[in-house]
C-alpha positions in Angstrom: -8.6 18.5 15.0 -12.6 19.4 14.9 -13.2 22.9 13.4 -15.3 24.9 12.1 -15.0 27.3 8.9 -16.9 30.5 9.0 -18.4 31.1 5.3 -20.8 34.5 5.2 -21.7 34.1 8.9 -22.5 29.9 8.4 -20.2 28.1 10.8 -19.4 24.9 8.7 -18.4 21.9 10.7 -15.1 20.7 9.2 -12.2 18.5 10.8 -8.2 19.4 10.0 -5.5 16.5 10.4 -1.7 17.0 10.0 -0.3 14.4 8.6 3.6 13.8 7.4 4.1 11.8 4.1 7.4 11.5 2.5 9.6 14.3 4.6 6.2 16.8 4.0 3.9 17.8 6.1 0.3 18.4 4.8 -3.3 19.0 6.2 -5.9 16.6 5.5 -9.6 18.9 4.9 -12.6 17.2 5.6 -16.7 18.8 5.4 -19.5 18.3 4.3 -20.2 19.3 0.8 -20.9 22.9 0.5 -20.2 25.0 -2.9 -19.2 27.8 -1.9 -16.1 26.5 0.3 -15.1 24.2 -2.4 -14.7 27.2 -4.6 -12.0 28.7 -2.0 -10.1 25.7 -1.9 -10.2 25.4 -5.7 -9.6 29.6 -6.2 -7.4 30.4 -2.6 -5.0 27.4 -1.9 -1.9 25.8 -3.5 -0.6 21.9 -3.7 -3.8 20.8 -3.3 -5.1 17.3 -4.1 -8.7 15.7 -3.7 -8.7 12.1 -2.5 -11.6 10.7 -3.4 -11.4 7.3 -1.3 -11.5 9.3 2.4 -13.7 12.8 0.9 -10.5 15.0 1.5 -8.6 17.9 0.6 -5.2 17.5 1.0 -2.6 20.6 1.3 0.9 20.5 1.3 1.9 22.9 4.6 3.0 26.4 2.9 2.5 29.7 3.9 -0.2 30.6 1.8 -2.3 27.5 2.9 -1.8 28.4 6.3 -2.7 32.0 5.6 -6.2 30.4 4.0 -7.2 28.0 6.4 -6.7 30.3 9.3 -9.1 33.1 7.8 -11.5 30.1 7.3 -11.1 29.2 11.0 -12.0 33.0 11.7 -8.6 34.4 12.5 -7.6 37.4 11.7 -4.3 36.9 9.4 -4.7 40.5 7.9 -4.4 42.1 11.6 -0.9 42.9 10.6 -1.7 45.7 8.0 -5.0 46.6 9.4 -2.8 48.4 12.3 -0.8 51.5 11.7 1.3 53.3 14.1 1.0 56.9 13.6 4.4 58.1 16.0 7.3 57.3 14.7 9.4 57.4 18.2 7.2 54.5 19.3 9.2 52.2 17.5 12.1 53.3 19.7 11.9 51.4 23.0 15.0 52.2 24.4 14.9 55.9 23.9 17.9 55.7 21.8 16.9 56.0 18.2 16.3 59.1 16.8 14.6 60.0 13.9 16.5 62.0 10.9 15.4 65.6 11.7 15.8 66.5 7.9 13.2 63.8 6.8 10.5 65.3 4.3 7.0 63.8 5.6 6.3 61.3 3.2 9.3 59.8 4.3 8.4 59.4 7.7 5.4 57.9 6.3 7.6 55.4 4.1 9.5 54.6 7.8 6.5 54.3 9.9 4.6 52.1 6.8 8.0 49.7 7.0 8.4 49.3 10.3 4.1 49.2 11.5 3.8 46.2 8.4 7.4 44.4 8.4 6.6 42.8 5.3 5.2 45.4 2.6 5.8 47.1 -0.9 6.3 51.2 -0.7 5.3 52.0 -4.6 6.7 55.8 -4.8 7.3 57.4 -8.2 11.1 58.1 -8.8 12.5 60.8 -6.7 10.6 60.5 -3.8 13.0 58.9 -1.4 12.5 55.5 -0.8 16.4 54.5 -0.2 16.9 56.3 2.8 13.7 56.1 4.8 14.9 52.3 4.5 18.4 52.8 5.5 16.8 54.1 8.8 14.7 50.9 9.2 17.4 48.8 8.8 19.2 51.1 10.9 16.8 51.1 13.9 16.5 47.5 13.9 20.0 46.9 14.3 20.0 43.5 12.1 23.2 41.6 12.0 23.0 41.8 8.1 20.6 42.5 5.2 20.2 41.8 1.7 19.5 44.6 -1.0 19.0 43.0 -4.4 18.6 45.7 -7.2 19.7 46.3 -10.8 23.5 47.1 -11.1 23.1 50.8 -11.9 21.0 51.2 -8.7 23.7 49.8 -6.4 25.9 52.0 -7.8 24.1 55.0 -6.8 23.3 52.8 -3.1 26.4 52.7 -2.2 26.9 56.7 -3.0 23.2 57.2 -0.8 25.5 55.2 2.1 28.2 57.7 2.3 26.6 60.6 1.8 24.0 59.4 4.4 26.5 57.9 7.2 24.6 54.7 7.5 26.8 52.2 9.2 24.9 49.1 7.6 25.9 45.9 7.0 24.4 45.8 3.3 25.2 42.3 1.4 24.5 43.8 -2.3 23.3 41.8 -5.0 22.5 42.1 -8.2 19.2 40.3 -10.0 21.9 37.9 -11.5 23.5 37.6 -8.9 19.9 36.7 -6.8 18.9 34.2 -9.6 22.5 32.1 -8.8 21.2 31.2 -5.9 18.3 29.2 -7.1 20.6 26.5 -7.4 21.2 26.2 -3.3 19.2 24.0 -1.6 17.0 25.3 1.0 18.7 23.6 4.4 21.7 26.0 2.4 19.2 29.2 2.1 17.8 28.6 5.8 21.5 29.0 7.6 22.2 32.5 5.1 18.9 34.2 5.1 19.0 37.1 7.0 16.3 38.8 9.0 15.9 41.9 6.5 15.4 41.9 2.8 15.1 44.6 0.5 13.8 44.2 -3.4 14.7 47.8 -5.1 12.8 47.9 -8.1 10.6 45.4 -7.1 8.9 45.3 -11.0 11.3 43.3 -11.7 9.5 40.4 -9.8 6.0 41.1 -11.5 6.3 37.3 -13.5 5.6 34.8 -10.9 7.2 32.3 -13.3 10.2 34.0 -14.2 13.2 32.4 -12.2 13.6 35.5 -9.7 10.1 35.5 -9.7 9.7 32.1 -7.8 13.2 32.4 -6.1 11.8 35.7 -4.3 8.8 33.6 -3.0 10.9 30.7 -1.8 13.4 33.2 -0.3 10.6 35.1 1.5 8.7 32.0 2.7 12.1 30.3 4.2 13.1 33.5 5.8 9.2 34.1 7.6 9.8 30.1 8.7 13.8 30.8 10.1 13.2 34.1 11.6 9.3 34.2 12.2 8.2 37.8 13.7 11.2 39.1 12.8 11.5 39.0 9.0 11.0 42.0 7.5 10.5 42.2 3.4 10.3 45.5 1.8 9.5 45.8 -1.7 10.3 49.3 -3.5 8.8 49.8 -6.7 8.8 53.0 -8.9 5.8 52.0 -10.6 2.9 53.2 -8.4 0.4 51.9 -10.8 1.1 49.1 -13.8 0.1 49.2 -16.6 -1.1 45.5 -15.8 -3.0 45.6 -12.7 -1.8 41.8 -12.5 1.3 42.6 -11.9 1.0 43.0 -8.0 -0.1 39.3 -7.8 3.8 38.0 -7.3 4.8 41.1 -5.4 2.2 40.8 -2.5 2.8 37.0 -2.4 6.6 37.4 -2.0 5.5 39.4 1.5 2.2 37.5 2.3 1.6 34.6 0.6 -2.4 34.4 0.7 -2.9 38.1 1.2 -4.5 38.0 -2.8 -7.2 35.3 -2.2 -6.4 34.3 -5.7 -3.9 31.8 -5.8 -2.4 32.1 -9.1 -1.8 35.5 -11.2 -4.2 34.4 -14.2 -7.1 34.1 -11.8 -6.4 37.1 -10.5 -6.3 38.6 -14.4 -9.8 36.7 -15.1 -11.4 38.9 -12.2 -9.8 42.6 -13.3 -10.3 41.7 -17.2 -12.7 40.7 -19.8 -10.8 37.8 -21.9 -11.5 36.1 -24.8 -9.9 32.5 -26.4 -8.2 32.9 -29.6 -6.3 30.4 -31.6 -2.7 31.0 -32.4 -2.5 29.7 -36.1 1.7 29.6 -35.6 1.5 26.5 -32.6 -2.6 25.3 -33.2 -3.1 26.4 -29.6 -5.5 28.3 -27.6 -4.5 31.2 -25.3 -6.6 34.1 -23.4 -6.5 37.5 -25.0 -7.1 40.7 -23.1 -10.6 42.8 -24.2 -10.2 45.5 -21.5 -9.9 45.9 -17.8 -12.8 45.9 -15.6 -12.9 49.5 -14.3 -14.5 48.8 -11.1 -12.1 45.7 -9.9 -9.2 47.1 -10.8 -10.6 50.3 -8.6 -11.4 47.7 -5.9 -7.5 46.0 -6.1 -6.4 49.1 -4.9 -8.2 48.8 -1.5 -7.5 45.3 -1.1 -3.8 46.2 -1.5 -4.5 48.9 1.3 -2.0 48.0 4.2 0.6 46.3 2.5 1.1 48.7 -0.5 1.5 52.5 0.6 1.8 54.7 -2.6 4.0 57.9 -3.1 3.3 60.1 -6.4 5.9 62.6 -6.9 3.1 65.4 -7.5 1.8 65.1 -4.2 5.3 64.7 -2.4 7.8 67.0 -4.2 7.1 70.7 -5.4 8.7 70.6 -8.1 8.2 73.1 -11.1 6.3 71.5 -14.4 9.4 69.6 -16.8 9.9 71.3 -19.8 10.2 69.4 -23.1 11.1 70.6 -26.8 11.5 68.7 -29.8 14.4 69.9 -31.8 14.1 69.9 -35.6 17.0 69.7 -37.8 17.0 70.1 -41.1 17.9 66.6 -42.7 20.7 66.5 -45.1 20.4 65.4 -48.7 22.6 62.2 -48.0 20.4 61.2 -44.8 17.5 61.1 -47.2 18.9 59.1 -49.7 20.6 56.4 -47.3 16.6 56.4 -45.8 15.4 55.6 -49.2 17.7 52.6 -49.9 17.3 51.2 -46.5 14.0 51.5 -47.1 14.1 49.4 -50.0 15.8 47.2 -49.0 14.5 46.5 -45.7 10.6 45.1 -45.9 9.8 44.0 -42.5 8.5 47.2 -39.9 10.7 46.6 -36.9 14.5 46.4 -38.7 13.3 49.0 -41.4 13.0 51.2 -37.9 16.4 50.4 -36.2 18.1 50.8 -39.5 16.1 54.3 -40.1 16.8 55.4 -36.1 20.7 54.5 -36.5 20.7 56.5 -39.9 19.5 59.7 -38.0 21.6 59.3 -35.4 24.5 59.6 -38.2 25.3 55.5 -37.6 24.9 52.4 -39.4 25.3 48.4 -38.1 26.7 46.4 -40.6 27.7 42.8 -40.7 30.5 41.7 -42.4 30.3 38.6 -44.4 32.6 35.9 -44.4 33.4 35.0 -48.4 34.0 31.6 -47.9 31.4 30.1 -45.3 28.7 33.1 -45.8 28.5 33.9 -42.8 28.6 36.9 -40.0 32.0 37.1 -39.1 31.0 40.5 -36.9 29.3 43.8 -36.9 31.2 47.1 -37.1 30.0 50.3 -36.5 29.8 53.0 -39.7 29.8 57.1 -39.3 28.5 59.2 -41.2 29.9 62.6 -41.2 27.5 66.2 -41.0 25.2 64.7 -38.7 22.9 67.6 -37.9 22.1 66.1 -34.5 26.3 66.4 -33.6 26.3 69.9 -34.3 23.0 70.7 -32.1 24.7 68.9 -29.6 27.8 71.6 -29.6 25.6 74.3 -29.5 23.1 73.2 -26.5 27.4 71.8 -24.5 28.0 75.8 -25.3 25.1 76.5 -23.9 25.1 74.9 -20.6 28.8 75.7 -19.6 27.9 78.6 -17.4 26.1 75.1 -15.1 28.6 72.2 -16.8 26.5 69.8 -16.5 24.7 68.1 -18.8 22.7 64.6 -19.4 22.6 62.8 -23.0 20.8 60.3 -23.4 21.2 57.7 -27.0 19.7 54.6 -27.7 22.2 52.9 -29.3 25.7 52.1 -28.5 27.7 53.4 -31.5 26.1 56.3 -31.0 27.5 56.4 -27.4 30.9 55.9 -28.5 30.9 58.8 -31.4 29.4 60.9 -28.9 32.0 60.0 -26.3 34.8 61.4 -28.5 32.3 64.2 -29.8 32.4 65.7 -26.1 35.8 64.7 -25.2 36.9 67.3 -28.6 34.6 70.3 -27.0 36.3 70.1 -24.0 33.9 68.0 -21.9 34.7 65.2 -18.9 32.3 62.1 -19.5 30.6 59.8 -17.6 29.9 56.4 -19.8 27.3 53.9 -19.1 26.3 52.1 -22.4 25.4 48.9 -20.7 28.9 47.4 -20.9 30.8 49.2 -18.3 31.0 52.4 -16.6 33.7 54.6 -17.3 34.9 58.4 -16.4 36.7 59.9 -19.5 38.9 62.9 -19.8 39.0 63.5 -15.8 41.5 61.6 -13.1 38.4 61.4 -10.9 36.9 57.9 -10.5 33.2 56.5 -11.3 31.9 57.1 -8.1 33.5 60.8 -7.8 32.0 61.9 -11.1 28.6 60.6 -10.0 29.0 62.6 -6.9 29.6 65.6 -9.0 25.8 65.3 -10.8 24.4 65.3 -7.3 22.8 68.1 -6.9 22.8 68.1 -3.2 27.0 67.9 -3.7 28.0 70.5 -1.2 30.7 71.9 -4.0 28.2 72.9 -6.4 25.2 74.6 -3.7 26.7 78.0 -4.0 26.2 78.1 -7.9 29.4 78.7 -8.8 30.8 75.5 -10.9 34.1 76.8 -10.6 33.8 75.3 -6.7 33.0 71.5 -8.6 35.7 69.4 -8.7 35.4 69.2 -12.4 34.1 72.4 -14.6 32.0 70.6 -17.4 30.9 66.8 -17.4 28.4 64.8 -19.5 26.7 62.0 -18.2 26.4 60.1 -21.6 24.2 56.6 -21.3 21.7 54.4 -22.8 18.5 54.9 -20.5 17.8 51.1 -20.4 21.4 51.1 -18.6 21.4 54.5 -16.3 17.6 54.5 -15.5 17.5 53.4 -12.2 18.8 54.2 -8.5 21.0 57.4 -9.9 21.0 61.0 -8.8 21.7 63.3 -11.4 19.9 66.4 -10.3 23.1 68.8 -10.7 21.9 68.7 -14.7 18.9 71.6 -15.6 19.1 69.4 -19.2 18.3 66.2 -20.5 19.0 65.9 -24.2 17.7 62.5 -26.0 19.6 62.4 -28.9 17.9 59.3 -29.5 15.3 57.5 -27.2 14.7 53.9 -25.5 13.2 51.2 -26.5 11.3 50.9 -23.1 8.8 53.7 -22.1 9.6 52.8 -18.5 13.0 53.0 -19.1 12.5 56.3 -20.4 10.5 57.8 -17.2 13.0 56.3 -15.1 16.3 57.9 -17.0 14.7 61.5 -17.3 13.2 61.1 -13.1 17.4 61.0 -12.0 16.8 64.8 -12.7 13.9 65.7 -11.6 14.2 65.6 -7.4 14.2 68.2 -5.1 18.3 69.1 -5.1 17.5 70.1 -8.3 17.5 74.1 -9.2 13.9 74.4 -8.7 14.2 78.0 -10.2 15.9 77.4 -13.5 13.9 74.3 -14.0 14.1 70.9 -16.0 14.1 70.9 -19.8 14.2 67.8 -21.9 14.9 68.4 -25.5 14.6 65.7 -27.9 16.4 65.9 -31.7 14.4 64.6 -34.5 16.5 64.4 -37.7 14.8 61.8 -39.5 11.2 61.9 -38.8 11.5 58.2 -37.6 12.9 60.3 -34.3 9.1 61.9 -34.1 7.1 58.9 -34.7 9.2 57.2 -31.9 8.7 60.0 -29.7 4.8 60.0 -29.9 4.6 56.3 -29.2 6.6 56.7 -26.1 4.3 59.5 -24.9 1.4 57.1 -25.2 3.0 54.7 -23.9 2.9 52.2 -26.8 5.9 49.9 -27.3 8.0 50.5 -30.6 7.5 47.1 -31.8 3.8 48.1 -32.3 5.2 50.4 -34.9 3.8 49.6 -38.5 5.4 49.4 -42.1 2.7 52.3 -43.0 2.8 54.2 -39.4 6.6 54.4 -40.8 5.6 55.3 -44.7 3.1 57.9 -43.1 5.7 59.8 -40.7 8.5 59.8 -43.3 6.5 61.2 -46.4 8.8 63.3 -48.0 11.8 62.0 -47.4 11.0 57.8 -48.3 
């Protein structure tokens, strides 16, 4: 086939072949040389190969080869998200749909961006709605089945959104394990179970393009736009409106339009947003790229080329929601905290353990692994207590103090800490939900999981009239790890958040405290987060996560600094 390919206005003379080699199909590229073309087959395509006997490009037939070679040809494969309907009832060509009257307006937005682009990521901060705007696109489009693939917590709070929502769906749930399995199937096998909608809920999660998800996601997407053509939809939802690396939307936007980057792999994607430097890793004698900083001004740009497929919702310019209030809470340290602080600290020389070990003392816990005599080795790790914990007793007071509501969200990092806390609660008189990353359970209360879940909804019709004597249970904690509870939940019915101890994850974090913060909370008694520092540790941790820096960036004197006085 005789083309031409349309480079800054020349038209390039160039011929296309489709050829079939070994059960592939490929296209065979010909021109004449010309730089600047050979740069966006080197920088845009995939599976290429130059064969130097005939002058040719050869690419294996993909989705993002055919996305490139038709922009060459001077088609128009962005027309898709370059059109937005703006009514909502168009969709609706039967006159039979209707849209949810009690939809807020970014939410018709999140509908209207889904159904106009079919194949998109809605980025919108935690709270802001994104579950249900896509139950009704589902919904309208009346698919015989879809898949929603999303960390386990989150389906747990789905499959509360379903109810509460009446959505008749046929939802085939999945877990990110559960997703990964199915690498395994061959694509013939994908091809007859791919459905015609697909939804990735906390879409970050696919940010490494050579993570095993990662490259499922793309295959998965690619087979479905080949089986069901027009009609595949893809929605990514992400609660991360802007990452912290810009690099990060490379996989996303190729899992819904392979090609829509015109970089074809994520690093040259990072080489045009960054400054980068080669250093040598003295450990393996190899080379590898280190970041300098960001390039202000391409990173600025990535956000209008993601215009169209990426629609973003901040929470401060969707919700009204009052400011969050947060308090650190600090105890006085007991003698004996200080002294098992000093010996740890001698004993302990490397930065990241001497911080776990000083974290678990101030929460009142210590790991320790018992040694087998005669081999010298682990046999297993039990779980110490210490007794006057001053963080257990501040606990009491703030359960006292939030009866009159009775309900309350805690929030530890470790899971010994969970379980002390568990009984802690049960003794004051407290039902408890517990998610610790090993199971969910509901403690002193007959009610199930999903009831006590219900029951830190604040839109639960029992509790709307302020009186918790309506609530099907008087006082309940939801106790967790946030790395465990920090996605997909609803726990608005709590004016408190109470880290006893925090997450390793600053993400994590956001995401635990955002369950609370939506608009079925009590806008007029507010949010407070308090934080306990016994051990200064608890402070130093806390700043980092407020800047955002990871805890393993934590140094022996950053640690010596904080804890003069007590090390």
């Amino acid at each position: 086939m005789n083309t031409k390919f349309i480079m800054k206005g020349q038209r390039i003379p160039a011929h296309i072949e489709k050829v079939e080699l070994h059960g592939k199909v490929f296209y065979d590229v010909s021109f004449g040389y010309h730089k600047q073309l050979v740069e966006e087959i080197k920088e845009s395509t995939e599976k290429r190969q130059w064969i130097n006997k005939t002058k040719t490009w050869r690419l294996e037939k993909s989705p993002r080869n055919d996305f490139v070679l038709s922009y060459l040809q001077g088609y128009n494969p962005y027309k898709l998200y370059d059109e937005f309907v703006n009514d909502a009832n168009s969709f609706d060509t039967s006159g039979v749909f209707k849209i949810p009257k009690d939809f807020w307006h970014h939410q018709l937005r999140m509908y209207v961006h889904i159904m106009s682009h079919k194949r998109c990521i809605v980025a919108g901060e935690t709270r802001t709605g994104k579950t249900r705007p896509t139950f009704t696109a589902i919904s309208h489009l009346n698919v015989d089945k879809a898949w929603w693939i999303a960390p386990k917590s989150a389906l747990r709070g789905l499959k509360l959104e379903l109810n509460k929502w009446n959505y008749p769906l046929e939802l085939v749930l999945m877990t990110y394990d559960k997703f990964r399995s199915r690498l395994d199937l061959h694509p013939e096998d994908l091809k007859r179970i791919v459905p015609k909608f697909i939804v990735f809920d906390e879409a970050h999660k696919l940010k490494n393009p050579n993570s095993k998800q990662g490259r499922l996601a793309r295959q998965v997407a690619q087979i479905q736009l080949e089986v069901h053509g027009d009609d595949a939809h893809i929605v990514l939802l992400s609660g991360t409106p802007t990452p912290k690396d810009p690099s990060d939307w490379w996989n996303l936007t190729e899992v819904c339009c392979p090609g829509f980057l015109r970089e074809g792999t994520q690093m040259m994607l990072k080489k045009r947003l960054g400054v980068y430097e080669q250093r040598e890793n003295p450990a393996t004698n190899s080379l590898y790229w280190h970041l300098i900083k960001w390039k202000e001004d391409e990173v600025m740009y990535l956000h209008k080329r993601l215009s169209g497929m990426v629609e973003v919702f901040l929470r401060k310019d969707c919700l009204d929601l009052p400011e969050k209030m947060k308090t650190l809470i600090h105890l006085e340290i007991p003698h004996e905290y200080k002294q098992a602080a000093r010996l740890a600290s001698k004993l302990e020389k490397r930065a990241a353990q001497l911080q776990s070990k000083l974290r678990q003392i101030s929460d009142g816990i210590m790991y320790i692994n018992e040694i087998d005599e005669v081999t010298a080795t682990s046999k297993r790790t039990k779980t110490e207590f210490f007794p006057n914990c001053p963080k257990d007793e501040q606990l009491k007071n703030d359960l006292a103090e939030f009866e009159d509501v009775g309900r309350v969200i805690v929030y530890c990092a470790f899971q010994g800490t969970i379980d002390k806390l568990t009984v802690l609660c049960i003794r004051e008189g407290w039902a408890v939900l517990k998610v610790d990353g090993r199971n969910w359970e509901a403690l002193n209360t007959t009610y199930s999981v999903e009831e006590c879940l219900k029951e830190m909804d604040g839109s639960n019709k029992s509790l709307n009239s302020g009186d918790i004597t309506q609530a099907k249970i008087p006082k309940l904690v939801f106790l967790a790890n946030q790395g465990a509870a920090s996605t997909g939940l609803e726990l608005s019915a709590s004016p408190i958040i109470i880290n006893y101890s925090q997450a390793f994850n600053m993400a994590d974090q956001e995401q635990a405290e955002g369950r609370a913060y939506s608009n079925n909370m009590d806008k007029v008694r507010g949010l407070e987060i308090r934080t306990y520092v016994n051990l200064p540790i608890d402070e130093l941790v806390h700043k980092n996560l407020e800047l955002k820096k990871t805890l393993q960036s934590i140094t022996m004197g950053d640690i010596n600094e904080a804890m003069k006085g007590v090390l």
